[in-house]
TORDREN-427726 format. One record per atom (N, C-alpha, C, O, CB): residue number from 1; chain; y, z, x. Coordinates in nm, 2 decimals, decimal comma, padded with zeros to 4 digits. Glycine has a CB too. Layout:
BEGIN
NUM A Y Z X
...
//
This chain:
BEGIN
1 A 00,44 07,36 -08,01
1 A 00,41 07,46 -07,91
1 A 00,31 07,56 -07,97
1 A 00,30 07,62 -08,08
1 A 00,53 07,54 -07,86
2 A 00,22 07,56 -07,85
2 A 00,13 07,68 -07,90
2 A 00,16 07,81 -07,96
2 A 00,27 07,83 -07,94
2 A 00,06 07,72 -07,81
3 A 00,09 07,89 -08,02
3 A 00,16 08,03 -08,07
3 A 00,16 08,17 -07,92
3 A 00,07 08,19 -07,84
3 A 00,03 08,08 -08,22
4 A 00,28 08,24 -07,91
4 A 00,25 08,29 -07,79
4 A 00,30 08,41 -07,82
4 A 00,40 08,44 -07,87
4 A 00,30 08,23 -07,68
5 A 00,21 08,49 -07,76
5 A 00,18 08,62 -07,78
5 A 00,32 08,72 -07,78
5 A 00,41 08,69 -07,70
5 A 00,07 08,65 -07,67
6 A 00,33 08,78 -07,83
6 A 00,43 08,87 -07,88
6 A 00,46 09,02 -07,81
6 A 00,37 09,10 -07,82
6 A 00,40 08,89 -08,01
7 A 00,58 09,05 -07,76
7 A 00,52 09,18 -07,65
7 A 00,68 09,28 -07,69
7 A 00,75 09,33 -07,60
7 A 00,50 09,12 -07,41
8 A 00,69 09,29 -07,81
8 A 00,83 09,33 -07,88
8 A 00,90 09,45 -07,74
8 A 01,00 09,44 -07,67
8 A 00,79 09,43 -08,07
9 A 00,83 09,53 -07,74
9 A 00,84 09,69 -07,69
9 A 00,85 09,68 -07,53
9 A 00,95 09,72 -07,48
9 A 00,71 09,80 -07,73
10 A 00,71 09,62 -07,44
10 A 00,69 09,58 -07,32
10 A 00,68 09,43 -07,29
10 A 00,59 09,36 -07,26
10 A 00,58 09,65 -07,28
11 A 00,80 09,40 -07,30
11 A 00,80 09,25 -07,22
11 A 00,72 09,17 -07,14
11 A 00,68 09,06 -07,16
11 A 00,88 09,24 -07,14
12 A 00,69 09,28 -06,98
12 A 00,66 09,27 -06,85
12 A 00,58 09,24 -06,84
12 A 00,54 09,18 -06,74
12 A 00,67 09,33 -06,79
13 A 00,47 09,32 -07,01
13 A 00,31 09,28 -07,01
13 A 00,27 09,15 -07,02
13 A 00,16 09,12 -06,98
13 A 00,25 09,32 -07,11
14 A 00,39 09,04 -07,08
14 A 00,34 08,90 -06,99
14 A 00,29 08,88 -06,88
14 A 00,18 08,83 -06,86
14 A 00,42 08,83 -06,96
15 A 00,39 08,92 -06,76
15 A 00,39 08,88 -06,65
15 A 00,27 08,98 -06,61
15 A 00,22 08,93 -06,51
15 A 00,53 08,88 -06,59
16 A 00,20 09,10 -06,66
16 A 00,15 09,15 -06,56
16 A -00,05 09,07 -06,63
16 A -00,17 09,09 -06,59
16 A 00,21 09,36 -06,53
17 A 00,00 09,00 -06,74
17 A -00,17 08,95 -06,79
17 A -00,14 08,82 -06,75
17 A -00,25 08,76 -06,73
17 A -00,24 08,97 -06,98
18 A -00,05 08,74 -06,74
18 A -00,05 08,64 -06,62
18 A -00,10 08,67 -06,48
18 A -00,20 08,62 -06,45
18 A 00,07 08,60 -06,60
19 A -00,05 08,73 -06,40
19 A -00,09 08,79 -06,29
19 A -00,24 08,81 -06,28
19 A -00,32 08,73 -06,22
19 A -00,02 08,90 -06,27
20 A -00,27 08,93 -06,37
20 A -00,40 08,92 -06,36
20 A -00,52 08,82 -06,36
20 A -00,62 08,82 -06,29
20 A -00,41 08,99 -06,43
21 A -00,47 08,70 -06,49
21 A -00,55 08,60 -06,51
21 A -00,55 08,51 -06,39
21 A -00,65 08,46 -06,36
21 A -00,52 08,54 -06,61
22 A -00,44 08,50 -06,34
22 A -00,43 08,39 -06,20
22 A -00,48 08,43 -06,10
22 A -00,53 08,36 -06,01
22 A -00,29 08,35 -06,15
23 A -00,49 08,60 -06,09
23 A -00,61 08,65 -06,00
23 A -00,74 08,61 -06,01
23 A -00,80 08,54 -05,93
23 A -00,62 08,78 -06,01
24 A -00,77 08,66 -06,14
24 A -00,90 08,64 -06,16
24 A -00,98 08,47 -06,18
24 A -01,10 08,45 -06,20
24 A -00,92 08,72 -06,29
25 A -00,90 08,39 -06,17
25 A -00,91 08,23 -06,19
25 A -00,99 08,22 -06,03
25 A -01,10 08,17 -06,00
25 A -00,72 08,12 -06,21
26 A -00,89 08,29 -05,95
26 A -00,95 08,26 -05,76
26 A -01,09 08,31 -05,74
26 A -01,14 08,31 -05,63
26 A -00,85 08,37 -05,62
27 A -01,17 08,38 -05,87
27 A -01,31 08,42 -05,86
27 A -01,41 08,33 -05,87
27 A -01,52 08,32 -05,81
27 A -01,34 08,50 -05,95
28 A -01,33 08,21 -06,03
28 A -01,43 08,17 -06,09
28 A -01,40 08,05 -06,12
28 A -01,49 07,98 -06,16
28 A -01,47 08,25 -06,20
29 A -01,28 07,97 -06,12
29 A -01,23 07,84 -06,11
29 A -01,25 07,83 -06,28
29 A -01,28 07,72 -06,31
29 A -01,33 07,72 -05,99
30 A -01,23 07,94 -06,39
30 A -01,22 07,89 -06,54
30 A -01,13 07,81 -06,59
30 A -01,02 07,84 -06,56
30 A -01,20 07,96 -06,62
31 A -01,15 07,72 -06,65
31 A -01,01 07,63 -06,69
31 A -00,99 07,73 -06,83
31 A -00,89 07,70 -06,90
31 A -01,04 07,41 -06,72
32 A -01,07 07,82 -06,87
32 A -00,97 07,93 -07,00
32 A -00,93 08,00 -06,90
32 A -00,81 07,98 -06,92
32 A -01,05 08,04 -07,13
33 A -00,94 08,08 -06,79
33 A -00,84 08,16 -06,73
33 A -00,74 08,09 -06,75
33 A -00,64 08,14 -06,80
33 A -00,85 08,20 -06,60
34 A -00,74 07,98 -06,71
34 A -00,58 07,92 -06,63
34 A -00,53 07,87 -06,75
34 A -00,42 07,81 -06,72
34 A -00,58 07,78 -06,49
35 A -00,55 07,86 -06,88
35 A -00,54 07,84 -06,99
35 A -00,46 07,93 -07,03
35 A -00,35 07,93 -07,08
35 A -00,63 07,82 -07,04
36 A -00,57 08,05 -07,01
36 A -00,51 08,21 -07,12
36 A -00,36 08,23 -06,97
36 A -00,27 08,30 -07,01
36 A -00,71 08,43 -07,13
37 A -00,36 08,19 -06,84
37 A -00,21 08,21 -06,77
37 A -00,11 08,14 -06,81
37 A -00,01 08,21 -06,82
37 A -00,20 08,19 -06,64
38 A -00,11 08,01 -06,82
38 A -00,01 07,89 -06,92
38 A 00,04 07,99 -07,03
38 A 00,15 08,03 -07,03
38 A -00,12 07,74 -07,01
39 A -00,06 08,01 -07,11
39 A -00,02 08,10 -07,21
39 A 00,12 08,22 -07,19
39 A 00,24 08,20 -07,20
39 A -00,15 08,17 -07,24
40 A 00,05 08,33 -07,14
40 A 00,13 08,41 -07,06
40 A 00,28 08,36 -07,01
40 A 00,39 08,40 -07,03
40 A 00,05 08,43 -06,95
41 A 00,22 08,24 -06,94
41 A 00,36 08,23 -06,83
41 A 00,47 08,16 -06,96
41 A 00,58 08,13 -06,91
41 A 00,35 08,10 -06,64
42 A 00,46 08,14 -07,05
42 A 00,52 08,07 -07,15
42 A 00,57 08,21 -07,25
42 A 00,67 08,21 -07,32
42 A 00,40 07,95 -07,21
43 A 00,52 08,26 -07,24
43 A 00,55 08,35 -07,32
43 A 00,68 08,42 -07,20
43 A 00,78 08,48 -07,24
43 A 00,40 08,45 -07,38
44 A 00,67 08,42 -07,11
44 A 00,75 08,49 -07,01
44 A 00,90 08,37 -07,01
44 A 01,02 08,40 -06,98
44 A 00,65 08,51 -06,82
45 A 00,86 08,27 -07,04
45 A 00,96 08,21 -06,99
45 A 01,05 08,19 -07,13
45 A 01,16 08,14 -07,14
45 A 00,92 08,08 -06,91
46 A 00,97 08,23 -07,24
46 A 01,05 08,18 -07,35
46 A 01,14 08,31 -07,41
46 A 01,21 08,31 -07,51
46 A 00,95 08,12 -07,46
47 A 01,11 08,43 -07,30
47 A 01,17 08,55 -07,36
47 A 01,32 08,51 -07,31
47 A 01,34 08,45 -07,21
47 A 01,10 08,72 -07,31
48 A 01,39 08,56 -07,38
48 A 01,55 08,56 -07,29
48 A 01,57 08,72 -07,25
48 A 01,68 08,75 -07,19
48 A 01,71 08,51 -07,42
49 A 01,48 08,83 -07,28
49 A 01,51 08,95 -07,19
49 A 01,53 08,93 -07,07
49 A 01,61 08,97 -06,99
49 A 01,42 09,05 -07,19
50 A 01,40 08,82 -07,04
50 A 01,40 08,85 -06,91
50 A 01,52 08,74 -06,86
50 A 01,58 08,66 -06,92
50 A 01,24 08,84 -06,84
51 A 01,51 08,77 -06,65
51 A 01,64 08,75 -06,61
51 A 01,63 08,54 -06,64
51 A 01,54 08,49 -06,71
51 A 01,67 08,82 -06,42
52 A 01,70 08,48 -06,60
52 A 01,70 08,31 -06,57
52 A 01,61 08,28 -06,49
52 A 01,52 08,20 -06,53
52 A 01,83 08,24 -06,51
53 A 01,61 08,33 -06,38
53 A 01,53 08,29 -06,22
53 A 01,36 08,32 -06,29
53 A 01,27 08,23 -06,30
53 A 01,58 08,44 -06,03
54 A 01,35 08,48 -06,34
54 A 01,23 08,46 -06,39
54 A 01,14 08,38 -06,48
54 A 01,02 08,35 -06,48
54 A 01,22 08,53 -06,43
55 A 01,30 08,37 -06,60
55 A 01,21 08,26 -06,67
55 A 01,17 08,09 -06,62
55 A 01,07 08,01 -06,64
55 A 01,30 08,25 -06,81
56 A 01,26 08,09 -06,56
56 A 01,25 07,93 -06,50
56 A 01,11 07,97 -06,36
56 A 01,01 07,90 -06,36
56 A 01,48 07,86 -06,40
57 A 01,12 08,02 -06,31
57 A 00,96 08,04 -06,19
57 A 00,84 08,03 -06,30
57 A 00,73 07,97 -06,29
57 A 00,95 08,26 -06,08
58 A 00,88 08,12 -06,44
58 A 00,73 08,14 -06,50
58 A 00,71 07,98 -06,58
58 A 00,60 07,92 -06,59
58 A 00,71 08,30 -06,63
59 A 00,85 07,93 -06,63
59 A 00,81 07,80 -06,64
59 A 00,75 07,67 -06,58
59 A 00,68 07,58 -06,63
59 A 00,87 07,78 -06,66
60 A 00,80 07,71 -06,45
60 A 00,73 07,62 -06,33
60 A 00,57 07,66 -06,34
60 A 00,49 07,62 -06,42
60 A 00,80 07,66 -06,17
61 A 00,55 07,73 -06,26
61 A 00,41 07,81 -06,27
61 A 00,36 07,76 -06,40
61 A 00,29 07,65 -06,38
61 A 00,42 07,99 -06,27
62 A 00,37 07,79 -06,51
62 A 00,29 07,73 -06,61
62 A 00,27 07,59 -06,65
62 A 00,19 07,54 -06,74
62 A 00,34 07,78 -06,71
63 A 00,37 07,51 -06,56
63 A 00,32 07,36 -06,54
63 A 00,22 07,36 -06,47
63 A 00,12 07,31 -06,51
63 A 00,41 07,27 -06,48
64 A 00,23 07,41 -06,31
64 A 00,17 07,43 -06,21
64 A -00,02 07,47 -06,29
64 A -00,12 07,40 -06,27
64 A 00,27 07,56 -06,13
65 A 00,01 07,58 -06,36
65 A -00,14 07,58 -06,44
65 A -00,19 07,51 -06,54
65 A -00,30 07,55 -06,59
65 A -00,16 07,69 -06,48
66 A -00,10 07,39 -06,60
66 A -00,13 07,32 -06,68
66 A -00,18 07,22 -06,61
66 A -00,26 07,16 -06,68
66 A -00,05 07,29 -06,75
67 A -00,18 07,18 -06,49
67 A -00,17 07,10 -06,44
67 A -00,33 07,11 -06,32
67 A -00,38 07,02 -06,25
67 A -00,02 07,09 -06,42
68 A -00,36 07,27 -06,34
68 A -00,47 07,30 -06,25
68 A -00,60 07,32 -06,39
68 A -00,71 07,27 -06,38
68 A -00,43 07,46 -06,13
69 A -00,56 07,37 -06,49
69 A -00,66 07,37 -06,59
69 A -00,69 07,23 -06,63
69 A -00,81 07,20 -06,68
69 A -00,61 07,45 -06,71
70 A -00,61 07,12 -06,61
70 A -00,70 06,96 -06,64
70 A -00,77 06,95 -06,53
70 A -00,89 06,92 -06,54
70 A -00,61 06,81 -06,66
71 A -00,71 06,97 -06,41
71 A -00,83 06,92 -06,33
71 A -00,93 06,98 -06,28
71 A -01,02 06,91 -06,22
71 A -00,80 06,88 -06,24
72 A -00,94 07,09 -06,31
72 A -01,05 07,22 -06,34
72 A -01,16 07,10 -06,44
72 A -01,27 07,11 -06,39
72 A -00,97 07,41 -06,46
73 A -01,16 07,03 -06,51
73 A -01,27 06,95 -06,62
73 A -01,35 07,10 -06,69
73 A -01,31 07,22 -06,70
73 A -01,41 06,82 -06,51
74 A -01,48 07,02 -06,73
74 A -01,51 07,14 -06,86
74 A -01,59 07,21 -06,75
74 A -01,62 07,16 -06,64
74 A -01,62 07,10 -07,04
75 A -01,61 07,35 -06,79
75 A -01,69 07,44 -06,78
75 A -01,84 07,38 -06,72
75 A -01,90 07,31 -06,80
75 A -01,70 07,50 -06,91
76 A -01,89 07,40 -06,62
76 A -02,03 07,35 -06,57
76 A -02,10 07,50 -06,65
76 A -02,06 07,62 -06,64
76 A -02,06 07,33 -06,35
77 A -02,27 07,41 -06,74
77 A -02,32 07,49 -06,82
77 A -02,41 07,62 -06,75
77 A -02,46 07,58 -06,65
77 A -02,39 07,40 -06,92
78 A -02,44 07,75 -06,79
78 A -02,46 07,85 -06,74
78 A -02,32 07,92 -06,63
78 A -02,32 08,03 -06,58
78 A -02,58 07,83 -06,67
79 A -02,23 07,85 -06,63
79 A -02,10 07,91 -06,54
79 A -02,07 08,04 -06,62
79 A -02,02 08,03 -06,74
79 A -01,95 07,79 -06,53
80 A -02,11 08,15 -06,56
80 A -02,04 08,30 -06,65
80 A -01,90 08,27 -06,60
80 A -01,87 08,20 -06,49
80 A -02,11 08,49 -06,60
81 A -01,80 08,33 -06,69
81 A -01,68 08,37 -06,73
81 A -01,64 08,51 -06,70
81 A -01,72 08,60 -06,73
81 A -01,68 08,33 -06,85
82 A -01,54 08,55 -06,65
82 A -01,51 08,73 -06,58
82 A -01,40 08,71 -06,66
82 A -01,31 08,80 -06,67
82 A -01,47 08,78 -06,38
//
């Protein structure tokens, strides 16, 4: 497993730089947005603070964006990035 980011003090900040990235994906169709959200939602699901229901939705979801970042393919060249 990938290495995933660490949020000792504020947990939530997973969920809320997931959020944000899966917003910002609906701008620009990046397969690193939906990459850097996988990330995130993995990190949400692997915390045990948070509740069951949460972790198991962010696990789902992070298939869900695993599964939209392959078919995203590479980057078309000059495509800016937000």
């Amino acid at each position: 497993m990938q290495n995933l980011p660490e949020y000792p003090d504020q947990p939530e900040l997973a969920l809320v730089a997931a959020l944000t990235l899966i917003s910002r994906y609906s701008c620009c169709r990046s397969p690193a947005l939906a990459d850097a959200a996988v990330t995130q939602l993995q990190a949400v699901a692997n915390d045990m603070r948070f509740s069951g229901e949460l972790r198991e939705c962010a696990e789902q979801l992070a298939g869900f964006w695993q599964r939209r970042s392959a078919a995203s393919g590479p980057v078309a060249s000059g495509q800016v990035l937000h």
